[in-house]
C-alpha positions, 0 to 999 in steps of 0.5 A: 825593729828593722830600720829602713831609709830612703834618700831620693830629691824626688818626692813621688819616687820616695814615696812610691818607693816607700808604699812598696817596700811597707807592702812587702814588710807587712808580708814578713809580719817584722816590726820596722821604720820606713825614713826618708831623706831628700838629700844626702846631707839630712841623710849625713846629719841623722847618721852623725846623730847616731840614727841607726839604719839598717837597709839604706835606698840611697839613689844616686843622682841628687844635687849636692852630695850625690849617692856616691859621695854620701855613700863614702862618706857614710862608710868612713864614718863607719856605717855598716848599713846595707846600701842599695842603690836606686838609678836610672842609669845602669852605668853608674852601678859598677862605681857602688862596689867600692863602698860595698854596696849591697844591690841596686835598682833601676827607676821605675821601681818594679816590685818583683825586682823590689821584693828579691832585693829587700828580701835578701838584705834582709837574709843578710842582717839576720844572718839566717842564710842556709847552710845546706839545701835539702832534697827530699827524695824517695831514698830519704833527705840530702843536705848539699853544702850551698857552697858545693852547689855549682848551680840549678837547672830546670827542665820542665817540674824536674830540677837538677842540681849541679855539685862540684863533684855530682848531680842531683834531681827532684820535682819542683820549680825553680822560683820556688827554689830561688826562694830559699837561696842567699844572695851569692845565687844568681838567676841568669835564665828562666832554666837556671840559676847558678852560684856566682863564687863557680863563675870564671866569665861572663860572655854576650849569651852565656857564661861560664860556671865550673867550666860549663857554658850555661846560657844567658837570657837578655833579660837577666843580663844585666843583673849577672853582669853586676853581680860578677863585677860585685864577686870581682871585687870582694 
């Protein structure tokens, strides 16, 4: 049974939270627990009493032990959970990769946002994120290493993959082929999505994977620049 936990003073936004999250587990068709904590101390009581959680929303502004102070303290006890931060405050994020914080994401909670980030925590415990990518082409079926793939382009219902050492096509889109991704591929533009471990910088409007400038859309901003600030770190 997966175990989730929820730590969040506000009561709605713990239970609107919570309602997405039973949605999308209900769609794995996984057994699983949904707890909630009001503060970070309950949280510290039920893991010193042994409660297992394996995917912990912990949020980060919460009167007396905050987030972040209940994080450290969860990993010097030795929790291995996965913590995803939930804020209102972007600028708290890049403090969440000293405790090995897995995500965050930002109030209101959006579903789609939701749905991305659970799914890949859950890749993550079950340790079933793909070796290889498989292209299926006339020719017959490619198994690409994921970490030779530099990254993924869209043009029209034609997908182009990037290797460290050649390119490949086929039909089909992108949101389908960000699906079958791990965690370590980001989207950084409704045409593209790219292997952080090629990323060298990250610029206002574009980055850099392999030594290719690729653009970057306002609205995936954000999320590249936490993600390079994870793989910085790591």
């Amino acid at each position: 049974m997966l175990k989730i936990a929820i730590c969040d003073d506000e009561k709605k936004l713990r239970r609107d939270l919570r309602n997405l999250l039973a949605v999308q587990m209900e769609l794995t068709g996984m057994d699983y627990a949904i707890q909630e904590f009001d503060c970070g101390e309950s949280l510290l009581a039920a893991c010193d009493a042994a409660e297992q959680i394996d995917i912990l929303f912990l949020d980060i502004e919460m009167p007396g032990s905050d987030g972040m102070t209940t994080a450290k303290l969860l990993r010097q006890s030795g929790c291995k959970m996965i913590i995803i931060f939930v804020t209102a405050y972007p600028d708290f994020v890049f403090q969440g990769y000293e405790v090995h914080a897995f995500h965050y994401i930002l109030k209101p909670y959006e579903e789609a946002k939701i749905r991305e980030v659970l799914s890949k925590a859950i890749q993550e415990i079950s340790g079933q994120e793909t070796q290889f990518y498989m292209v299926e082409q006339k020719s017959g079926t490619l198994r690409l290493p994921m970490d030779a793939i530099c990254y993924f382009k869209s043009d029209r219902r034609t997908i182009h993959i990037v290797t460290t050492n050649d390119s490949f096509t086929f039909y089909g889109k992108l949101d389908d082929v960000e699906a079958k991704l791990p965690a370590c591929f980001q989207r950084v533009h409704n045409r593209y999505l790219v292997n952080m471990h090629f990323v060298t910088q990250v610029r206002p409007t574009s980055c850099l994977c392999h030594e290719e400038e690729l653009p970057v859309s306002r609205a995936y901003k954000q999320d590249l620049a936490v993600a390079f600030a994870q793989m910085l770190l790591h």
